[in-house]
SETORVO-576962 format. One record per atom (N, C-alpha, C): x, y, z; residue number from 1; atom name; residue in three letters. Coordinates in Angstrom, 3 decimals. Layout:
<sites>
((X Y Z) NUM 'CA' 'ALA')
...
</sites>
This chain:
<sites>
((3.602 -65.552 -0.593) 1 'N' 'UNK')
((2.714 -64.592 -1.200) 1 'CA' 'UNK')
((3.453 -63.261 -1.318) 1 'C' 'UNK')
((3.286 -62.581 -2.516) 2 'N' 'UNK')
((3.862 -61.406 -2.591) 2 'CA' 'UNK')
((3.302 -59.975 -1.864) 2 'C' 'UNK')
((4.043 -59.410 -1.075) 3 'N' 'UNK')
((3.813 -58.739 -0.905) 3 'CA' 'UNK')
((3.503 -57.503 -1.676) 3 'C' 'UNK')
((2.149 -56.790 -1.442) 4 'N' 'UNK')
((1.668 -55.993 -2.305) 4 'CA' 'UNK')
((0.325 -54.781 -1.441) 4 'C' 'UNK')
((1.243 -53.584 -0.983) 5 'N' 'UNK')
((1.069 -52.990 -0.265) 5 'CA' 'UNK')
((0.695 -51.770 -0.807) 5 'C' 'UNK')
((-1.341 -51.976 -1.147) 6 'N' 'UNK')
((-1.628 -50.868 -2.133) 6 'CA' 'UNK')
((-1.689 -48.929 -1.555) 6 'C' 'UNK')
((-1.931 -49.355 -0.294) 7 'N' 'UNK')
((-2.255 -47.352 0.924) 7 'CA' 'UNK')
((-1.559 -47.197 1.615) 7 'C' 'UNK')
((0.109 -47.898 1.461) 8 'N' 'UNK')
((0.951 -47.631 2.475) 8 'CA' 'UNK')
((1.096 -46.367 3.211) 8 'C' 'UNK')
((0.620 -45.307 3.165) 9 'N' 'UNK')
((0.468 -44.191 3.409) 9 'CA' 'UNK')
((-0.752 -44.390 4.951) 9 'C' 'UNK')
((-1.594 -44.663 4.728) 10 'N' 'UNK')
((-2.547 -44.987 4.783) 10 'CA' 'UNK')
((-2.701 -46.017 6.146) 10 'C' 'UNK')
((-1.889 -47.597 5.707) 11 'N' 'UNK')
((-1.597 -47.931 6.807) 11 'CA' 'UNK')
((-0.646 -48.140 7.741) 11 'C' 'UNK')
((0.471 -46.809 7.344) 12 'N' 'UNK')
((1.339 -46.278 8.314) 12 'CA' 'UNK')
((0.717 -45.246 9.203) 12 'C' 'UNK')
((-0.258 -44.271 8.546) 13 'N' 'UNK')
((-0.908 -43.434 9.495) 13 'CA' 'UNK')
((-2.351 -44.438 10.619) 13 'C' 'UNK')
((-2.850 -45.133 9.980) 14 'N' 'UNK')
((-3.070 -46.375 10.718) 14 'CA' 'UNK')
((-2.694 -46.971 11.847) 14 'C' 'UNK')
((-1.806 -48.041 11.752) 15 'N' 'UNK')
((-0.824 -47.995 12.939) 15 'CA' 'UNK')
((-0.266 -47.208 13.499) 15 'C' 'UNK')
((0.466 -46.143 13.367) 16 'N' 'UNK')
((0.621 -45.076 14.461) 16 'CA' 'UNK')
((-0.273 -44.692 15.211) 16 'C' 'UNK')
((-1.796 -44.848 14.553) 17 'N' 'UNK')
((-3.083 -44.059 15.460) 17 'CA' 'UNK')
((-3.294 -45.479 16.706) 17 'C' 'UNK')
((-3.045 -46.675 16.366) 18 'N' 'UNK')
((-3.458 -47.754 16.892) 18 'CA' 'UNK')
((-2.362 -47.556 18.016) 18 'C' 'UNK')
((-0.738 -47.848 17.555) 19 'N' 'UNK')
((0.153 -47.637 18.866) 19 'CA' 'UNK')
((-0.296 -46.541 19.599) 19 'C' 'UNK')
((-0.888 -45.348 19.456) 20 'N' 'UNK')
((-1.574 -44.586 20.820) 20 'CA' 'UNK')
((-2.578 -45.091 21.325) 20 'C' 'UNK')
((-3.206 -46.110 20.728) 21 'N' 'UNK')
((-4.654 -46.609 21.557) 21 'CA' 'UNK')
((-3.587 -47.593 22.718) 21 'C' 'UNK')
((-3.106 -48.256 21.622) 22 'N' 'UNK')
((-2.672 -49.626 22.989) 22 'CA' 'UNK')
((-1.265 -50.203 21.672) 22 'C' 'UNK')
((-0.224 -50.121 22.339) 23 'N' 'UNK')
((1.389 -49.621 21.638) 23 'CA' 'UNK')
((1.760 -50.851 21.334) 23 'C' 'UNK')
((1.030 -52.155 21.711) 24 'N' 'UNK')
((1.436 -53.442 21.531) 24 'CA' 'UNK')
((0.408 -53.985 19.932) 24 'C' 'UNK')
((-0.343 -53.194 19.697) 25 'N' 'UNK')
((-1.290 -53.621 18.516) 25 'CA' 'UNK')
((-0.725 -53.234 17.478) 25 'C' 'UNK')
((0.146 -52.083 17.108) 26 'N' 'UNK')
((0.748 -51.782 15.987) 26 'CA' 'UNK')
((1.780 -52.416 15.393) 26 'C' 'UNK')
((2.864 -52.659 16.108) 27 'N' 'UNK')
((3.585 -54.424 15.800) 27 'CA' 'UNK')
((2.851 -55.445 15.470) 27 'C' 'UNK')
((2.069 -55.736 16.594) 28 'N' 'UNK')
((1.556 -57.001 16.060) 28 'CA' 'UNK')
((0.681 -56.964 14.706) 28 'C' 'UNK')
((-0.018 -56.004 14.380) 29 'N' 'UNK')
((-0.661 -55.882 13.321) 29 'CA' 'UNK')
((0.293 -55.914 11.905) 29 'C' 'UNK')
((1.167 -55.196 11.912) 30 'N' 'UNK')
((2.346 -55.011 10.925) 30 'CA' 'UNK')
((3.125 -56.199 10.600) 30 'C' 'UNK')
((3.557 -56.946 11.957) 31 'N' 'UNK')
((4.225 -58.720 11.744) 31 'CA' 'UNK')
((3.350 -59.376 11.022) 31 'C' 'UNK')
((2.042 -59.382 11.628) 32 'N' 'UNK')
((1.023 -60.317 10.717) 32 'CA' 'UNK')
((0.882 -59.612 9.406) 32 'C' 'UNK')
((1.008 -58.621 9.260) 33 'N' 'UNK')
((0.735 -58.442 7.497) 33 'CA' 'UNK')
((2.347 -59.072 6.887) 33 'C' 'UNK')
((3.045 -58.524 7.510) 34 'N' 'UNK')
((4.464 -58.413 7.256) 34 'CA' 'UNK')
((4.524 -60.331 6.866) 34 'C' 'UNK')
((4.655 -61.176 7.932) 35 'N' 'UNK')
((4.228 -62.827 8.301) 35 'CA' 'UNK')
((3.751 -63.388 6.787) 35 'C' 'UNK')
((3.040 -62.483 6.564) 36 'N' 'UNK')
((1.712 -63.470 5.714) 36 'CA' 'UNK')
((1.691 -62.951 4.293) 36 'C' 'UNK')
((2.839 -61.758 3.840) 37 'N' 'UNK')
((3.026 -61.227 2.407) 37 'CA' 'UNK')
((4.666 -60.759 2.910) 37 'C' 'UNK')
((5.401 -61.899 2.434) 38 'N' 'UNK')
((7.059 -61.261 2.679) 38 'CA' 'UNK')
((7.357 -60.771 1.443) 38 'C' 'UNK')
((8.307 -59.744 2.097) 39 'N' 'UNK')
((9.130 -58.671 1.141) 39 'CA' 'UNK')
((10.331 -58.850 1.093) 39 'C' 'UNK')
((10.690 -59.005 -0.189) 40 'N' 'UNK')
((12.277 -59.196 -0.337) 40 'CA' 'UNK')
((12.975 -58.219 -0.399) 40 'C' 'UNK')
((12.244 -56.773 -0.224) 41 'N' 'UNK')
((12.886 -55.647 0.455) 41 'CA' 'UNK')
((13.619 -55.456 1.946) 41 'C' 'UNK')
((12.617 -56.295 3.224) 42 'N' 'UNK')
((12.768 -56.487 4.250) 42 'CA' 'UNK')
((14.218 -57.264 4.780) 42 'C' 'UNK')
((14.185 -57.899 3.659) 43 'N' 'UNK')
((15.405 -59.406 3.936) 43 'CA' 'UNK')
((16.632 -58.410 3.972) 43 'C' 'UNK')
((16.895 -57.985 3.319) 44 'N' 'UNK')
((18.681 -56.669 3.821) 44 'CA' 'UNK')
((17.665 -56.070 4.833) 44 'C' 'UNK')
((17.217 -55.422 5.541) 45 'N' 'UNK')
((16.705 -54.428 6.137) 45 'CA' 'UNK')
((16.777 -54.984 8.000) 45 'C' 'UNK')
((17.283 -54.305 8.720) 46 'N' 'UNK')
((17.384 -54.609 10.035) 46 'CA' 'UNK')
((15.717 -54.754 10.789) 46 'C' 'UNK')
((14.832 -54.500 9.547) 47 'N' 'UNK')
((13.645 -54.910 10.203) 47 'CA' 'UNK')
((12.756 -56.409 9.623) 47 'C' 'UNK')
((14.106 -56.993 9.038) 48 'N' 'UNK')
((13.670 -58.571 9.287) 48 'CA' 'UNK')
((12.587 -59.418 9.608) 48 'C' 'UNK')
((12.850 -59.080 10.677) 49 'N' 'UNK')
((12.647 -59.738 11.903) 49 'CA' 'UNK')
((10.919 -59.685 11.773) 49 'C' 'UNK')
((10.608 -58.793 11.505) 50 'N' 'UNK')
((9.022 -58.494 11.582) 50 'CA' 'UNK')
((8.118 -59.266 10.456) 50 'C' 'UNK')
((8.828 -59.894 9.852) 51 'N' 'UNK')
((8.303 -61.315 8.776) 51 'CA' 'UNK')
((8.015 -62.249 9.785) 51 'C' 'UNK')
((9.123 -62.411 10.577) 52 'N' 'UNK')
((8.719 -63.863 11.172) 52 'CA' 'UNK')
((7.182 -64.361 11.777) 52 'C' 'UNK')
((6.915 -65.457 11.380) 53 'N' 'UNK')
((5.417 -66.108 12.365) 53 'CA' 'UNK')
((5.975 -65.929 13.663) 53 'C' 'UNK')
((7.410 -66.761 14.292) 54 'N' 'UNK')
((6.829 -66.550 15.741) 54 'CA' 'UNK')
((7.237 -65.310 16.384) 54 'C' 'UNK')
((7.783 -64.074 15.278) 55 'N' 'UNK')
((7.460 -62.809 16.186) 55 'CA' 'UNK')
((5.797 -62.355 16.106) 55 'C' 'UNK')
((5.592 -62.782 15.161) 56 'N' 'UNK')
((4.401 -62.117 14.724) 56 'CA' 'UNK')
((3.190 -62.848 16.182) 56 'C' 'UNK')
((3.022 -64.449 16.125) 57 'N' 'UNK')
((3.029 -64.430 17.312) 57 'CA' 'UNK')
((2.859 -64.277 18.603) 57 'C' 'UNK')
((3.976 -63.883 18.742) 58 'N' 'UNK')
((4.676 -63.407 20.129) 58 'CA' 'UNK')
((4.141 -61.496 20.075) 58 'C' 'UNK')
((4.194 -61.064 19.284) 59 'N' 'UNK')
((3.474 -59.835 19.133) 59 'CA' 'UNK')
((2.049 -59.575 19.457) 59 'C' 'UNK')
((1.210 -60.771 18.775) 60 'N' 'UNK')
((0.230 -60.886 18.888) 60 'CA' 'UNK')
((-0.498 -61.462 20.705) 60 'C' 'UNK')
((0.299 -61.928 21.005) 61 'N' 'UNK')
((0.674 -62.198 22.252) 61 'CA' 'UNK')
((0.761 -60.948 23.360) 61 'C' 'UNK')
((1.232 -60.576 23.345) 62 'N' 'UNK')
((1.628 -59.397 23.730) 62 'CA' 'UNK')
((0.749 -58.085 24.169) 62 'C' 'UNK')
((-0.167 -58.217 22.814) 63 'N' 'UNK')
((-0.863 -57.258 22.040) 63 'CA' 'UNK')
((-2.542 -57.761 23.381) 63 'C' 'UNK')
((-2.385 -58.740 23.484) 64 'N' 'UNK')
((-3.687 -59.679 24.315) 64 'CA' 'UNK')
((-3.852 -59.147 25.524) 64 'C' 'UNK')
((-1.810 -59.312 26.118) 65 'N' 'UNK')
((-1.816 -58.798 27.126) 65 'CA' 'UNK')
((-2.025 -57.439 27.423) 65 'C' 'UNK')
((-1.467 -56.512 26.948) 66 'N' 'UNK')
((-1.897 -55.258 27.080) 66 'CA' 'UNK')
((-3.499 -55.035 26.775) 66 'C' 'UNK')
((-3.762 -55.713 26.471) 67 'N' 'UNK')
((-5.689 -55.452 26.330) 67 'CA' 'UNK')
((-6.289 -55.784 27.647) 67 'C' 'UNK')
((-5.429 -56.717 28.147) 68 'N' 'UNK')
((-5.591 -57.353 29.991) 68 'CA' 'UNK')
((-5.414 -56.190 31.042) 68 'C' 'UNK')
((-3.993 -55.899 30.739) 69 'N' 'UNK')
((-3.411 -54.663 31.602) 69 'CA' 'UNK')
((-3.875 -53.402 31.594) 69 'C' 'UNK')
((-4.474 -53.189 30.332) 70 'N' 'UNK')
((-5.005 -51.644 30.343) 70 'CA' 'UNK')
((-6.308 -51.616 31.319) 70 'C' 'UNK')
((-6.679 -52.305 31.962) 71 'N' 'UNK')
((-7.956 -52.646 32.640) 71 'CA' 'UNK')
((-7.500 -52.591 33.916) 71 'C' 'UNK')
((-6.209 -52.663 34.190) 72 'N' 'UNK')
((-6.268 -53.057 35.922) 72 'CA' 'UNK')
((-5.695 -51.700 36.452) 72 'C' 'UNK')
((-6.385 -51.359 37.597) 73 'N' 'UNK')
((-6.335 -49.990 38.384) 73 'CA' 'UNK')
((-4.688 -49.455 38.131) 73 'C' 'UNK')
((-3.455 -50.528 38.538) 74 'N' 'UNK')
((-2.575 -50.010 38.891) 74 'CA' 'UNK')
((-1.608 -49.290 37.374) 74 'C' 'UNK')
((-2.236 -49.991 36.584) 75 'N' 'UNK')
((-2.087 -49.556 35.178) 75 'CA' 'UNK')
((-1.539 -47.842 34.856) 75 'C' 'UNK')
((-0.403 -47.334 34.688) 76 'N' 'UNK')
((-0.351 -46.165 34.378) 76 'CA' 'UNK')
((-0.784 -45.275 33.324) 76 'C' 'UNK')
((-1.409 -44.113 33.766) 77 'N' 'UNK')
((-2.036 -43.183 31.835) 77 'CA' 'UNK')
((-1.177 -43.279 30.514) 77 'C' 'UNK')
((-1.990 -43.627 30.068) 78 'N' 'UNK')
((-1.084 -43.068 28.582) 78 'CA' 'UNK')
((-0.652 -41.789 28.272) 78 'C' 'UNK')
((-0.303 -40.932 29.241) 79 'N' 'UNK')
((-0.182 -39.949 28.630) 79 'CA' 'UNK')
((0.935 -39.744 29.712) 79 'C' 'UNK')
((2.300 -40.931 30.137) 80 'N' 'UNK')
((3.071 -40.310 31.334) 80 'CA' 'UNK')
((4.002 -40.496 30.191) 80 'C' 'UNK')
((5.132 -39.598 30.249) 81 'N' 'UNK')
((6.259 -40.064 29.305) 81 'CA' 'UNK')
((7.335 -41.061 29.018) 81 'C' 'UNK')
((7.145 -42.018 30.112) 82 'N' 'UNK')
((8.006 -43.210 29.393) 82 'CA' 'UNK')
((6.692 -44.054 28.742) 82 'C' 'UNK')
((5.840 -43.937 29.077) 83 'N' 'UNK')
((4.509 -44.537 28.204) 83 'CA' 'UNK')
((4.546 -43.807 26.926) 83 'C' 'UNK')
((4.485 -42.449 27.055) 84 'N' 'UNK')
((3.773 -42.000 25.536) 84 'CA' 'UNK')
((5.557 -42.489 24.540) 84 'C' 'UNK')
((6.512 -42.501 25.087) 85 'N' 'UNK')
((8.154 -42.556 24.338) 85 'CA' 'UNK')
((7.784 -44.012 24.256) 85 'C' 'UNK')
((7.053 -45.083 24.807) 86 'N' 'UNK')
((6.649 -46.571 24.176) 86 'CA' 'UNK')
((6.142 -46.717 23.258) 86 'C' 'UNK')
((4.813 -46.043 23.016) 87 'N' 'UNK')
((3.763 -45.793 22.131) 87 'CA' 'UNK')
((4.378 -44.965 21.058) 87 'C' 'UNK')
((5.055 -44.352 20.775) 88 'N' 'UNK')
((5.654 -43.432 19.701) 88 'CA' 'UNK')
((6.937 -44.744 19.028) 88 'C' 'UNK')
((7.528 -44.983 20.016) 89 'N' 'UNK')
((8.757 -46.186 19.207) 89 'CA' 'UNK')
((7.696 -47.525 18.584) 89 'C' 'UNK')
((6.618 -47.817 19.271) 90 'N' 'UNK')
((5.835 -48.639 18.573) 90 'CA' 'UNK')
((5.566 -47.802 17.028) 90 'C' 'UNK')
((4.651 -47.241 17.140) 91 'N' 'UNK')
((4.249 -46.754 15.749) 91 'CA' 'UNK')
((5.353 -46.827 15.097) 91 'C' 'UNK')
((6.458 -45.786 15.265) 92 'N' 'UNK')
((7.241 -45.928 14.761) 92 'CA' 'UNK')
((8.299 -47.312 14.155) 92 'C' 'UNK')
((8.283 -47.864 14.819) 93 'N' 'UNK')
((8.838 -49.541 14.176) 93 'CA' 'UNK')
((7.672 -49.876 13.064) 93 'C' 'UNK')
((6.760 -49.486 13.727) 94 'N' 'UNK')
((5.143 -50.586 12.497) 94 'CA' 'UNK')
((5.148 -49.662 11.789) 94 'C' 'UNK')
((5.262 -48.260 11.233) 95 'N' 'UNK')
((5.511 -47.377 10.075) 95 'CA' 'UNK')
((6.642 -47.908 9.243) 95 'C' 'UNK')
((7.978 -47.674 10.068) 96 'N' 'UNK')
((8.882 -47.800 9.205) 96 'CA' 'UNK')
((8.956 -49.502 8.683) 96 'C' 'UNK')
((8.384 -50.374 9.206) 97 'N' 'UNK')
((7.988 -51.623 8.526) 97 'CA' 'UNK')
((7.033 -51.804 7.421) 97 'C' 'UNK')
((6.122 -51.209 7.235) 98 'N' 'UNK')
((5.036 -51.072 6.172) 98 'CA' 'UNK')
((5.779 -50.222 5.370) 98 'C' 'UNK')
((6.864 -48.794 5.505) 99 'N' 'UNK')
((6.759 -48.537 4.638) 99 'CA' 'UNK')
((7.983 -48.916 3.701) 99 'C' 'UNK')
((8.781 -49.411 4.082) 100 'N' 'UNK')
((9.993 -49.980 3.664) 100 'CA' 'UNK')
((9.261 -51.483 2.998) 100 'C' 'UNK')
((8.649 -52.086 3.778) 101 'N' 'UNK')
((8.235 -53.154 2.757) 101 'CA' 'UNK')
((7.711 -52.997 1.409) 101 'C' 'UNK')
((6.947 -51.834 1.540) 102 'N' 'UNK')
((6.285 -51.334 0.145) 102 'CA' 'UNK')
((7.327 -51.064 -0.985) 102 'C' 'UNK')
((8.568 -50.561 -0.356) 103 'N' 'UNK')
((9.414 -49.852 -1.282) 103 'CA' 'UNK')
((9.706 -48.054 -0.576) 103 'C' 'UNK')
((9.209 -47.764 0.454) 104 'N' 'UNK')
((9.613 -46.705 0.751) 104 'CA' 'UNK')
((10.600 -46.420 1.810) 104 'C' 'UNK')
((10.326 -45.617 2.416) 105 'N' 'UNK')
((11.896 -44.740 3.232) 105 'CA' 'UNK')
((11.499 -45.427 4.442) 105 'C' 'UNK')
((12.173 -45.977 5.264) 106 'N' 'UNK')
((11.838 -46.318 6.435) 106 'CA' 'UNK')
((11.914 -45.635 7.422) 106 'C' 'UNK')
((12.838 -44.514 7.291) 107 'N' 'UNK')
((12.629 -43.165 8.527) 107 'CA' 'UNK')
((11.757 -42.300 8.172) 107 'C' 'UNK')
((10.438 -42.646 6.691) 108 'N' 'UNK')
((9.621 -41.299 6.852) 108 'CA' 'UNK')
((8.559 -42.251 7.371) 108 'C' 'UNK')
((8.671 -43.375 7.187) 109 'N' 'UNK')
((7.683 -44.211 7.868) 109 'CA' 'UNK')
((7.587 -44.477 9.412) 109 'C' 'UNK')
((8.887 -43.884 9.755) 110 'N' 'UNK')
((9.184 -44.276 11.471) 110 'CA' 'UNK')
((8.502 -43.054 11.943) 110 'C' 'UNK')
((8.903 -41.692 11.236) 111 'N' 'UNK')
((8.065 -40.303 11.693) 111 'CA' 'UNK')
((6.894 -40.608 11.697) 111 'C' 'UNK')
((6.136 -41.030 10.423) 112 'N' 'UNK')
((4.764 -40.741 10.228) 112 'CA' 'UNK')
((4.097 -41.530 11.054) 112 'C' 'UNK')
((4.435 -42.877 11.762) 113 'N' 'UNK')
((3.944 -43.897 12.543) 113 'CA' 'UNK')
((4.169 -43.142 13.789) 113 'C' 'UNK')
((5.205 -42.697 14.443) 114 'N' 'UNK')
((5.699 -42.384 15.623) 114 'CA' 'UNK')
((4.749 -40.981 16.016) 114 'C' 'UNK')
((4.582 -40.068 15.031) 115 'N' 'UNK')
((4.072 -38.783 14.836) 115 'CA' 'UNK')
((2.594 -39.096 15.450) 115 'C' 'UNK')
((2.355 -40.399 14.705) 116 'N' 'UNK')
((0.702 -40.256 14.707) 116 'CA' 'UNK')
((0.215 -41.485 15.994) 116 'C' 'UNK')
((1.338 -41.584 16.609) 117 'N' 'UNK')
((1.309 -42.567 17.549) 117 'CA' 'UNK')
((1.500 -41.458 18.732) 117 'C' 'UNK')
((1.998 -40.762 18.798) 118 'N' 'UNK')
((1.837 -39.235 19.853) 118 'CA' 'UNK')
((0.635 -38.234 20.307) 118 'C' 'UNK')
((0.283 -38.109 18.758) 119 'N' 'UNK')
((-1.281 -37.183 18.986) 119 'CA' 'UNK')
((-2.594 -38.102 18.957) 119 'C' 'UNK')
((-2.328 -39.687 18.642) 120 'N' 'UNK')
((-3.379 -40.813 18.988) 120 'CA' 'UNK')
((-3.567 -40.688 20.457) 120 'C' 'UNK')
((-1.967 -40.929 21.310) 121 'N' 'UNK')
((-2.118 -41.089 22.426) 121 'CA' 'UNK')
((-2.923 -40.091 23.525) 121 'C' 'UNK')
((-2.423 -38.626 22.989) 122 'N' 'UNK')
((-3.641 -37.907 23.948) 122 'CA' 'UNK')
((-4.750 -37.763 23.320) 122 'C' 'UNK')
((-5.058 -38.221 22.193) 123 'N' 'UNK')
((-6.522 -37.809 21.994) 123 'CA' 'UNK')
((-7.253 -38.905 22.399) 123 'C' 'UNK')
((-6.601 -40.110 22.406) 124 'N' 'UNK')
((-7.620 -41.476 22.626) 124 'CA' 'UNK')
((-7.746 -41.189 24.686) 124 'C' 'UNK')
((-6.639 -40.767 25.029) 125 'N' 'UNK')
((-6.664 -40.311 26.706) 125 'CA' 'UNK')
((-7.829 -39.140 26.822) 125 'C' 'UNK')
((-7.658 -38.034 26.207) 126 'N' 'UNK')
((-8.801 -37.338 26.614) 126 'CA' 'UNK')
((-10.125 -37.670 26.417) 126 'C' 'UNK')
((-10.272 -38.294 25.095) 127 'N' 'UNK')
((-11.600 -38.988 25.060) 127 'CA' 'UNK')
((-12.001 -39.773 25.230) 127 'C' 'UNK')
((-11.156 -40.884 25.716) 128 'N' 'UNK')
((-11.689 -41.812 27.125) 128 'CA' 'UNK')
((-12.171 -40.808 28.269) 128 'C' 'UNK')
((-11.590 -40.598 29.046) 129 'N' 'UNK')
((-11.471 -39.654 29.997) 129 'CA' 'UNK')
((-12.996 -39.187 29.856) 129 'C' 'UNK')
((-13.278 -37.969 28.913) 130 'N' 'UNK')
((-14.430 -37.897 28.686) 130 'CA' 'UNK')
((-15.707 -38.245 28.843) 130 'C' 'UNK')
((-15.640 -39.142 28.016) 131 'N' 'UNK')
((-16.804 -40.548 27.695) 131 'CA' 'UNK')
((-17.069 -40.861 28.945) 131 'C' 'UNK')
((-16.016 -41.443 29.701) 132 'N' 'UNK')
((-16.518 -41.870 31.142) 132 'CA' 'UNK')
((-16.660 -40.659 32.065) 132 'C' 'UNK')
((-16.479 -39.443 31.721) 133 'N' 'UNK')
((-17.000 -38.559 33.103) 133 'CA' 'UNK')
((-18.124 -37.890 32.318) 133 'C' 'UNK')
((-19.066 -38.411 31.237) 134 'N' 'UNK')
((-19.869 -37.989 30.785) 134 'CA' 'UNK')
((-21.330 -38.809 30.535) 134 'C' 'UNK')
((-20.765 -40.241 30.184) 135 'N' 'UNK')
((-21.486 -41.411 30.361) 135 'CA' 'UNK')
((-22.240 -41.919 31.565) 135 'C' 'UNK')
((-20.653 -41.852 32.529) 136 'N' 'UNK')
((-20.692 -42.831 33.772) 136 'CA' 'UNK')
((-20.351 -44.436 33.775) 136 'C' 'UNK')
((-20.289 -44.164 31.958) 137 'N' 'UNK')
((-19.610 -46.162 32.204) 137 'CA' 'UNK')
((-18.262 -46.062 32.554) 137 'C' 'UNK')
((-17.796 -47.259 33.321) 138 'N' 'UNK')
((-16.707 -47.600 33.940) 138 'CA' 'UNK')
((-15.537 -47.192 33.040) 138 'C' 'UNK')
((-14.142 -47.271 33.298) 139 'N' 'UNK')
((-13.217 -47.179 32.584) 139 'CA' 'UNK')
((-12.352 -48.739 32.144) 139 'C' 'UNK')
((-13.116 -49.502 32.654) 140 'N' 'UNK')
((-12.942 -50.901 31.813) 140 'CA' 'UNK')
((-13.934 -51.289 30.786) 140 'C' 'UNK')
((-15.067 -50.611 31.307) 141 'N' 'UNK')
((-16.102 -51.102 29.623) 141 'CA' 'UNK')
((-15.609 -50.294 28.653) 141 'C' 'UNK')
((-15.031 -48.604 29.126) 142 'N' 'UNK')
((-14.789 -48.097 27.838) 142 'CA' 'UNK')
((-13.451 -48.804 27.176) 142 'C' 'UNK')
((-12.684 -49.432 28.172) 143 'N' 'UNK')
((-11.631 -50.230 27.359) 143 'CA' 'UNK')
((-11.501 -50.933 26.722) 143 'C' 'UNK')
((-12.758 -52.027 27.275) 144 'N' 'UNK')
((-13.356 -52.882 26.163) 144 'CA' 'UNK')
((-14.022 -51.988 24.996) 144 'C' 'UNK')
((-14.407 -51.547 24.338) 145 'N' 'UNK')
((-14.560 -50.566 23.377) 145 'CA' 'UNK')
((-13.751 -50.280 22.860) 145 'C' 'UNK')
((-12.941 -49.708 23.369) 146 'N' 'UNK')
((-12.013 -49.251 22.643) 146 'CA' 'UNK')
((-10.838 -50.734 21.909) 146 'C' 'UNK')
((-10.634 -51.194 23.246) 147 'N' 'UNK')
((-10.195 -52.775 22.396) 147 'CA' 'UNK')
((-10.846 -53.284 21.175) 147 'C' 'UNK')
((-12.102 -53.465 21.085) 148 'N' 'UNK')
((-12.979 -54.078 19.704) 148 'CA' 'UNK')
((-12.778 -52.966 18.917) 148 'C' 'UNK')
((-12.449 -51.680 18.577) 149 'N' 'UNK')
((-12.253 -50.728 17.742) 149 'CA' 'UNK')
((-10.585 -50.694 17.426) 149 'C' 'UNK')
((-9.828 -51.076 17.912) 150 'N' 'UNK')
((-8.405 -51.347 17.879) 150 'CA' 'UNK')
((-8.576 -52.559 16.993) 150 'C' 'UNK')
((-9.562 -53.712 17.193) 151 'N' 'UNK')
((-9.014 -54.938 16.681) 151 'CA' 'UNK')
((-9.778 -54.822 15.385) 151 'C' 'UNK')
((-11.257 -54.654 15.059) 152 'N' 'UNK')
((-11.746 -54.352 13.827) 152 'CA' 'UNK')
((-10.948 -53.211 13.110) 152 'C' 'UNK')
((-10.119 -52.018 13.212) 153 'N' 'UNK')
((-9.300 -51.242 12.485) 153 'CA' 'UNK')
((-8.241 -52.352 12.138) 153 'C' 'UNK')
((-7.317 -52.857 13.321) 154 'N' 'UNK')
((-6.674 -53.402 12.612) 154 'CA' 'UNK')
((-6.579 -54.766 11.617) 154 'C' 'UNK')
((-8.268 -55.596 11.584) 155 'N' 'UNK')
((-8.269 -56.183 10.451) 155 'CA' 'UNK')
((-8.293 -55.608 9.253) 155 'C' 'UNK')
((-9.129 -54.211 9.440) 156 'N' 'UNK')
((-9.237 -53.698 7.850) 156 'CA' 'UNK')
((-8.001 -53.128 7.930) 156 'C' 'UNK')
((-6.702 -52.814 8.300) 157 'N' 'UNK')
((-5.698 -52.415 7.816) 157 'CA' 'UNK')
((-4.569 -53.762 7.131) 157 'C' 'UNK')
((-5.387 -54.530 8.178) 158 'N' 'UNK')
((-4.966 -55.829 7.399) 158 'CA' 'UNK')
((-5.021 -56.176 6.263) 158 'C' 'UNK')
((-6.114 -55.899 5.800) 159 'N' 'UNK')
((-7.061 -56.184 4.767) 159 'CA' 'UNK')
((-6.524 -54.815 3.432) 159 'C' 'UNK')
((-5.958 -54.646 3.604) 160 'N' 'UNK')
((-5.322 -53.838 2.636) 160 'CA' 'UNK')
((-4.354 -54.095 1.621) 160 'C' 'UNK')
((-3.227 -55.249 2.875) 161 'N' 'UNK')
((-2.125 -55.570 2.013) 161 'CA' 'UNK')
((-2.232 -56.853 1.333) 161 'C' 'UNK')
</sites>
């Protein structure tokens, strides 16, 4: 199927907002579009790799687990810096993959993913944070929440290409 990537703009700022929720969903979201509409732009491009089913996968995989881990006490904030420098190289890979597949620059796609994978990360931290010292629900129900809002965004970003 041809790839045909109408808001690349759109769902590069997308995924970057998602790698600050949880840094394993923005790959995986991008492989599976990437998986399921290949670009014969990608094929020279050192980001390959992000066509494949079993990265896509194995991404998706991944993506499960961190929905597991963000739940357990010993779990560190998103907002310590080898976490938020995870979450920023995520976006950034799933930007510069969407936007190079489309036909665009893959380092304005690595900024704009990485960029928006930085100010996702403390805003989705403070307003968790929030919610639960305002609510009183736990900080695993709000995770679950926030998980089903990670995964319905990223079908409709799916749903784009």
């Amino acid at each position: 199927m041809k790839l045909k990537i109408e808001k690349p703009f759109w769902q590069v700022l997308g995924v970057g907002v998602l790698a600050g929720m949880r840094s394993a969903s923005a790959p995986a979201i991008t492989s599976h579009i990437l998986s399921h509409h290949h670009s014969k732009i990608l094929e020279r491009s050192p980001l390959n790799f992000m066509q494949s089913n079993v990265v896509a996968n194995g991404l998706k995989l991944m993506a499960l687990a961190e929905f597991v881990g963000d739940k357990l006490p010993s779990t560190p904030d998103r907002i310590k810096p080898v976490v938020i420098a995870a979450r920023c190289i995520s976006g950034a890979l799933a930007g510069a993959g969407i936007l190079k597949a489309s036909g665009g620059n893959a380092i304005v796609g690595a900024l704009i993913g990485g960029t928006a994978a930085f100010a996702s990360t403390f805003g989705s931290f403070f307003l968790r944070k929030t919610t639960v010292k305002s609510s009183g629900v736990i900080h695993p129900i709000i995770g679950v929440i926030e998980d089903a809002l990670i995964i319905s965004a990223g079908l409709e970003l799916a749903k784009l290409a």
